[in-house]
C-alpha positions in Angstrom: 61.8 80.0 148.3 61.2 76.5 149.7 62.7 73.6 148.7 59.1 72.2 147.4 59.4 75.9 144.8 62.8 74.9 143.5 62.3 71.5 143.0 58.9 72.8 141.0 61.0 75.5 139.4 64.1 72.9 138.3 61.0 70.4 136.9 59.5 73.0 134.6 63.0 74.1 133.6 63.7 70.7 132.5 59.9 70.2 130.6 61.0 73.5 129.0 64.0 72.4 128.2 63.1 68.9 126.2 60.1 70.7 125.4 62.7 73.3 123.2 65.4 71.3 122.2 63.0 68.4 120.7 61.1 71.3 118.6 64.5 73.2 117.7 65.7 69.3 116.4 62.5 68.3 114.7 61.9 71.9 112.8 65.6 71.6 111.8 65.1 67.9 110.3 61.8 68.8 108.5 63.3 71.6 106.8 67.1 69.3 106.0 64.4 66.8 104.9 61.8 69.0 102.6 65.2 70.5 100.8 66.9 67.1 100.4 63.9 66.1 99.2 63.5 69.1 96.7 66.7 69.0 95.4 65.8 65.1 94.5 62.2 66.1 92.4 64.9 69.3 91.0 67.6 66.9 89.3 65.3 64.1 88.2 62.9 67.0 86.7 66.0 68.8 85.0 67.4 65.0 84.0 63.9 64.1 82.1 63.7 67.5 80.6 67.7 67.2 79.3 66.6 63.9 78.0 63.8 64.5 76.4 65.9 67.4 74.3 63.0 69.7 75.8 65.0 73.2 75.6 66.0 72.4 71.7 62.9 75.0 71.5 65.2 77.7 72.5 67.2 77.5 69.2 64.5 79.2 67.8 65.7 82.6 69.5 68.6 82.6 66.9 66.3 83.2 64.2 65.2 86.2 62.5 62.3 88.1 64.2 59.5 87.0 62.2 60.2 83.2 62.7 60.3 83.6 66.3 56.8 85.1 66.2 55.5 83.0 63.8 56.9 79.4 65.7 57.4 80.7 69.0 53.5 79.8 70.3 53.6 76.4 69.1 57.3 76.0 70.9 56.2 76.6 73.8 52.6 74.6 73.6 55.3 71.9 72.3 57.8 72.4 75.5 54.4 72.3 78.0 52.8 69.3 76.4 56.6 67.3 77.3 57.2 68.4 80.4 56.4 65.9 83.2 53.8 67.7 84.9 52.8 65.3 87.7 56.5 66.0 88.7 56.4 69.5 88.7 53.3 69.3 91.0 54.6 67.4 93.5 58.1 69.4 93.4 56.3 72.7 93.8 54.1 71.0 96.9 57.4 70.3 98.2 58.7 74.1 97.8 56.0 75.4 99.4 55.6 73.1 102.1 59.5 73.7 102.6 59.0 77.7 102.7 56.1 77.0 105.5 58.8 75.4 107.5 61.3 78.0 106.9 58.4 80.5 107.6 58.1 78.7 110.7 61.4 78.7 111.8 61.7 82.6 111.4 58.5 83.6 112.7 59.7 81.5 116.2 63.1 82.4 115.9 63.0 85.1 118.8 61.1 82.9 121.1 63.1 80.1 120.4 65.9 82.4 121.1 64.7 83.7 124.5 63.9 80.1 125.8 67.1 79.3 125.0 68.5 82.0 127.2 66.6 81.6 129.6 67.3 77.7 130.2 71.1 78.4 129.9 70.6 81.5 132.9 68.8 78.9 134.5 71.2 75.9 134.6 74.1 78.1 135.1 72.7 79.5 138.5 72.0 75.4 139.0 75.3 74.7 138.3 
């Protein structure tokens, strides 16, 4: 090989390398940041629904059989009209946008890990 083919070679080596290491970082963040994010929407949705007394419906369940199917309809109507459904919209966006990324990360995972190998081969013969 000619010096022109190496020094080709060693440019798209390095390409490759920023090229991985940026995506590696940046799928990384965007899934630290979707979980952060959806652990946030998680406590301030389980906060309203402890203060609002929203699972007091549950104490229903200690009652004989035909109360529970006489009340247990309306309990739950009750416990769906409280709930802070805007919240749980944008929470369950989050989730799923958050399993995309995690989808993402698997499904690239080998390739990722390949181009990894290959770079440090690389830069090791360099070396």
């Amino acid at each position: 090989m000619g010096d022109l083919d190496k020094k080709i070679i060693s440019k798209i080596y390095l390409y490759e390398t920023k090229k991985t290491f940026v995506q590696i970082i940046l799928w990384s963040l965007l899934a630290i940041f979707f979980l952060i994010l959806s652990i946030f929407f998680g406590t301030v949705i389980w906060g309203l629904l402890i203060e609002q007394e929203s699972f007091d419906f549950l104490a229903i369940l200690n009652q004989d059989v035909e109360v529970i199917k006489k009340f247990l309809f309306d309990n739950i109507f009750i416990f769906f009209a409280e709930i802070p459904k805007t919240l749980i919209v944008v929470f369950t966006i989050i989730i799923i946008l958050l399993l995309f990324v995690i989808y993402g990360m698997i499904k690239n995972y080998k390739k990722n890990r390949n181009k990894i190998k290959s770079i440090i081969s690389f830069w090791k013969k360099k070396i």
